[in-house]
N, C-alpha and C positions, 0 to 999 in steps of 0.2 A: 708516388704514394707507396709503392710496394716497395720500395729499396729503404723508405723509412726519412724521408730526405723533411727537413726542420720546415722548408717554405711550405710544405701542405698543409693544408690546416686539417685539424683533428677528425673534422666532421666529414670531409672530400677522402679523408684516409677510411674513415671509418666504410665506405660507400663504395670507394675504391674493394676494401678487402670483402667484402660483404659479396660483393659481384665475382672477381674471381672465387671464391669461395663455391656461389653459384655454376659455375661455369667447371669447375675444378682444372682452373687456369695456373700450371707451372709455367716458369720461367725458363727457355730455351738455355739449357746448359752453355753452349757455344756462343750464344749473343751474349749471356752474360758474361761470360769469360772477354767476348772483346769489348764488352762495355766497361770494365772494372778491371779488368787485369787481371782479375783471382779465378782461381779453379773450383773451391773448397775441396780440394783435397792434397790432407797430411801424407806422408810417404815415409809410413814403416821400413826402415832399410837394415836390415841381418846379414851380415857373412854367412856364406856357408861353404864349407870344404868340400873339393872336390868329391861325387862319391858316397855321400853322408846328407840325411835328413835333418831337417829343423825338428827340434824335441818338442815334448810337451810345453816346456818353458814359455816358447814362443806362439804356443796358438794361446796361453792362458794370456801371455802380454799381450798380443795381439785384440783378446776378446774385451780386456778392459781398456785399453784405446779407444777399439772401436764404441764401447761406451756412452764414453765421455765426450767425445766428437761425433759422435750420431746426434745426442744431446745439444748441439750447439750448432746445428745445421750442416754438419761438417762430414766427408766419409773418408777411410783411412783404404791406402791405395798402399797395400802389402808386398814387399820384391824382396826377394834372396837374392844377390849376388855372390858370385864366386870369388873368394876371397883371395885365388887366384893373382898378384899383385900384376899380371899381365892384364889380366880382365877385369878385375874390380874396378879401377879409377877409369879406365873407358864407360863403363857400363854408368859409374855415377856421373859423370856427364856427362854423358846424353841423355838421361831420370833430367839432369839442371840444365841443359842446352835445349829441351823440349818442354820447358816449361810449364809442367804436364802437373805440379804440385805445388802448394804456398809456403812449404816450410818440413821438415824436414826429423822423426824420431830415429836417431842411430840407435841400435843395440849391437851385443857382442863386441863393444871396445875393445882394443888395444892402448897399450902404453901411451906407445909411437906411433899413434895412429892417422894416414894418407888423407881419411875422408872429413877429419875435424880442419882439416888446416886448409884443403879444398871449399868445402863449406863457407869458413868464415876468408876468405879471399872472396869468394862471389857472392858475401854477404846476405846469404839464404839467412832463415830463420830456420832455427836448431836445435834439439834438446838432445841429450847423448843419455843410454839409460845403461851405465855403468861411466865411471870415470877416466882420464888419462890423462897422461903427464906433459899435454900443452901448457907451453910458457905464454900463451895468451889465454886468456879466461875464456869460459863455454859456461853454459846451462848445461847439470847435469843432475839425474837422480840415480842411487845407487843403495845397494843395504850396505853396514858396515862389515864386507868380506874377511878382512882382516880378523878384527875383534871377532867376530863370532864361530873363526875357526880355532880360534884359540882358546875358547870358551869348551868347544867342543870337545877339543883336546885335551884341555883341561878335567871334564867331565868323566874322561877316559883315564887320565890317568888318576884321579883321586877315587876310582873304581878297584886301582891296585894294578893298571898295566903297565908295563914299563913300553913294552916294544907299539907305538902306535904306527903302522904303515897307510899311507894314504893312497888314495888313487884321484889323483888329480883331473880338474879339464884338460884340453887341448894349451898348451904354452904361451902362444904369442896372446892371448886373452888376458885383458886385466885383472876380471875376480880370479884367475887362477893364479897369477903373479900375487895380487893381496891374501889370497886364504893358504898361500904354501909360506908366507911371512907369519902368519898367526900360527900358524902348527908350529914351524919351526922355534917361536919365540916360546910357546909352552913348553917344549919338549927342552929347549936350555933350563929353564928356571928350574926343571923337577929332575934336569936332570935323565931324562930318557930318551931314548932312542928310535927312529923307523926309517924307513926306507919312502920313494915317493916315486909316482910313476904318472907319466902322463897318457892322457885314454880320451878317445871320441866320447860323447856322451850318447852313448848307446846302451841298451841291454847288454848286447854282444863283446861290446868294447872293454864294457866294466866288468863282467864276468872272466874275460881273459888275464885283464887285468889284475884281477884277485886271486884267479890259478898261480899266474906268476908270482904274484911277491908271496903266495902258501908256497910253493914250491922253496923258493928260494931260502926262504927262514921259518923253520917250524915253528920257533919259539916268539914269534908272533901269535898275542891273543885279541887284537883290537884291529879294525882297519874301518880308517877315518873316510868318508867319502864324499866325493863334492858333488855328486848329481843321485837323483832320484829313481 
């Protein structure tokens, strides 16, 4: 009756929940789990670089996850791994060898990314929340990086800059591979020029970063930025 199963009838369900109700009877985590095979819990999984904190980004993704799967009976089971390529793909299997989750949201994509092609070999359920350039298809959601740094650029230079300098993410990441594609494609068509540089997403990071490329070219008046 409480699992929701078609032979109980309406009324034994209805009597059924009414009791535990009374009772404020939860369901043993661990029997359920070897009753069913399921955990209910999704597994937020982030890179994170040696050294360097998860940003704002990811407690805001993180908050609306958990949301949406609190909502549906579900709780979301949050890990940073070390992106480390010694350490990361041990670490995600054994997250999938401990069958400790049902499925599976990557963030911080890569291109060429170890843990989309690990995944669908062990046939986990998976959503990637940025894209990459698997030649096998994946669920993925993403903003359009690209286009909207080109838009940016664009904004920039129909302002009257020529020199627009960027201060990109970290490299091996895929929105920073599609947003330094959009710069670059504004900056042929107008015809201008900048420089680009890659930076932790940090406070710390980005401000070094914009000492440097001021340093470097005065005649720089715009500097395009990819994080907050």
């Amino acid at each position: 009756a409480l699992n929701g199963y078609s032979d109980v009838s309406a009324e034994t369900r209805a009597r059924v929940m009414a009791a535990a109700d009374t009772l404020g009877y939860r369901p043993h985590p661990h029997a359920h789990r070897l009753a069913t095979g399921r955990t209910g819990a999704i597994a937020l999984v982030s890179s994170m670089r040696a050294g360097h904190y998860l940003d704002a980004t990811f407690a805001a993704l993180l908050t609306g996850i958990d949301d949406v799967l609190s909502a549906e009976g579900l709780y979301t089971l949050a890990t940073a791994i070390p992106s480390d390529p010694a350490r990361e793909m041990p670490a995600l299997e054994r997250l999938l060898d401990g069958r400790l989750v049902d499925a599976v949201i990557l963030s911080r994509t890569r291109m060429d990314d170890p843990r989309v092609a690990l995944l669908q070999s062990r046939g986990v359920p998976f959503v990637t929340y940025g894209r990459t350039a698997s030649a096998t298809p994946h669920a993925w959601v993403d903003t359009d990086n690209e286009r909207a740094f080109e838009l940016a650029t664009q904004r920039l230079l129909s302002m009257g800059h020529r020199a627009v300098h960027f201060i990109n993410g970290p490299a091996p990441y895929a929105f920073a591979q599609l947003r330094e594609r959009g710069w670059r494609r504004a900056l042929r068509a107008a015809k201008g020029r900048g420089r680009m540089v890659h930076s932790e997403l940090s406070c710390a990071a980005g401000d070094a970063a914009a000492q440097g490329l001021l340093a470097r070219d005065t005649g720089c008046t715009a500097l395009l930025c990819a994080n907050d």
